[in-house]
Steps between C-alpha positions, in 0.01 A plus 500: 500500500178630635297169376768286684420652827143517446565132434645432811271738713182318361686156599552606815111549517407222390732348758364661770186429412587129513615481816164713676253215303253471764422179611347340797391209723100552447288726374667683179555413150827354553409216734728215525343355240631752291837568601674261212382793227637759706799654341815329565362265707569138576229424650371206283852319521562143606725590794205732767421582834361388748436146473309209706756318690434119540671276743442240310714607216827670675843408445691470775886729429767443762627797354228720661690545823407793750463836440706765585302841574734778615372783676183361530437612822582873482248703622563819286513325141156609377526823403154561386171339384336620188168467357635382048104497450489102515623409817706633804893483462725529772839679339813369686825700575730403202776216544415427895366165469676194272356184422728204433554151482159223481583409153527826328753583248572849601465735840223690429418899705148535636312767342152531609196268652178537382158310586222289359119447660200458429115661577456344839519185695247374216728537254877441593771631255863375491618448152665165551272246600596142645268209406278775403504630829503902482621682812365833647803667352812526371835690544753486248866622572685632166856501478712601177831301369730682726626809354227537243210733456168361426531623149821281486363185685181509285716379156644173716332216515581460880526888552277516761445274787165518697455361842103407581339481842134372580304702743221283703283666729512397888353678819799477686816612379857559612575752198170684494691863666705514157175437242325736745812736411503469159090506439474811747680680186230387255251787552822762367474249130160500428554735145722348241842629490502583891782420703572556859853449643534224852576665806517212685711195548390235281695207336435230223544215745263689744275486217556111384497349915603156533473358163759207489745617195600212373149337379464641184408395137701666185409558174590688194222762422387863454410791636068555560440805339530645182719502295565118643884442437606157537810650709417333824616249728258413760497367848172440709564429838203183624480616901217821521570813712160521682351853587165619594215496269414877542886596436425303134238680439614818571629479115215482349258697686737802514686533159146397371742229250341131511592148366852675378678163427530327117333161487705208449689408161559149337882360599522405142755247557700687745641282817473661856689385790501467833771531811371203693431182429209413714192728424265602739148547390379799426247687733114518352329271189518555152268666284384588131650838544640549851477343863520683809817456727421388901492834610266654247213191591594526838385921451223412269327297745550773779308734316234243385457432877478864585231506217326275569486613925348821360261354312 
């Protein structure tokens, strides 16, 4: 009896040291690169996240109808931000906010939004990227198969669905008072593991502006960090939510975290789609790795000009 339950106790070791495998975006062992011979991971499967999105190749779905976001705007769903040691996650109040219809096979309950960027308005860092164009950022909404706990949606092949947003930078904004909101937290986050509760009013559509809901492509992918699981059903919305270049960089100058997004993955066959039938082009010109959107040239050459005033 006692080497059964040593058994199990060093199982549940080795377990747990499964699950804390470090891994990051740059500058450790366990680079992306790396993060198909992690343990348990999927990373090296035919079915990843994110991908390049060409309009050129879409199929348009009837199907993909719009989207129905409950809750969305309720300004006391995020209960509070935390600092996972990769990125920052906003944690939302459990159950509030549904997502149905566009397509999907199931309702699905948000669960959290957390963010992608880059270094700086040199180097932009959404994980999608359309045409090759990469955006300043990128927010990605996470809902669970309704009823489910991520445990539980992580063994379904649509278990999860994620909902993507592109974040161009403008110097003029309707929505800049929420980012100023959210960002004026960032300086409680700067260790890993930190969290700090909202005090004030803030909700998701606050956060996401005007972007028209029912442009979106859809794919079948996964999720962009380890361990990978091909669990997720993705839909990334075209229109950007513009906000002001220093509230963008506020990420990585404060939580000291840069270029914290997973380079594109091969589509291997896999068909996306698209809600509309006429495309509109996308904003910037392609690249051998990654464009810049409008907003981040349009910033570029601001601070070029300023340079070059000084000099």
């Amino acid at each position: 009896m006692f080497f059964k339950w040593t058994f199990v106790f060093i199982l549940l070791c080795l377990n747990s040291l499964v699950a804390d495998q470090p891994w990051c975006h740059s500058g450790c062992e366990a680079s992306p690169s790396f993060w198909s011979s992690l343990p348990d991971s999927q990373c090296g499967g035919v079915r990843q996240s994110p991908i390049n999105i060409n309009p050129n190749h879409l199929t348009f779905d009837p199907g993909l109808q719009n989207l129905t976001f409950r809750n969305i705007d309720d300004p006391n769903i995020i209960k509070y931000l935390s600092n996972n040691g990769h990125t920052v996650s906003c944690v939302l109040e459990y159950g509030i906010v549904e997502v149905i219809g566009g397509g999907l096979s199931h309702a699905y309950t948000a669960d959290s939004i957390h963010f992608h960027w880059g270094g700086n308005i040199w180097h932009p860092g959404s994980e999608h990227t359309v045409e090759s164009v990469r955006y300043p950022m990128e927010v990605h909404l996470v809902a669970l198969k309704e009823g489910w706990t991520m445990e539980q949606a992580k063994t379904d092949p649509e278990g999860i669905a994620v909902f993507a947003f592109f974040i161009d930078v403008s110097y003029s904004s309707m929505y800049v008072e929420a980012w100023h909101t959210l960002t004026s937290y960032l300086l409680n986050l700067t260790m890993k593991g930190s969290s700090v509760y909202i005090v004030q009013p803030l909700s998701i559509s606050d956060l996401l502006g005007s972007v028209d809901l029912t442009k979106y492509y859809r794919y079948h992918g996964s999720l962009t960090t380890p361990a990978c699981e091909e669990v997720v059903v993705w839909t990334v919305f075209k229109e950007t939510n513009k906000i002001r270049r220093k509230l963008v960089e506020r990420f990585p100058l404060t939580l000291k975290y840069r270029n914290t997004y997973r380079m594109v993955q091969k589509l291997n066959g896999r068909p996306v789609y698209t809600s509309q039938r006429v495309l509109v082009a996308s904003e910037g010109h392609a690249g051998s790795d990654y464009a810049f959107s409008r907003g981040s040239l349009v910033s570029i050459l601001i601070a070029l000009s300023s340079m070059l005033i000084l000099v």
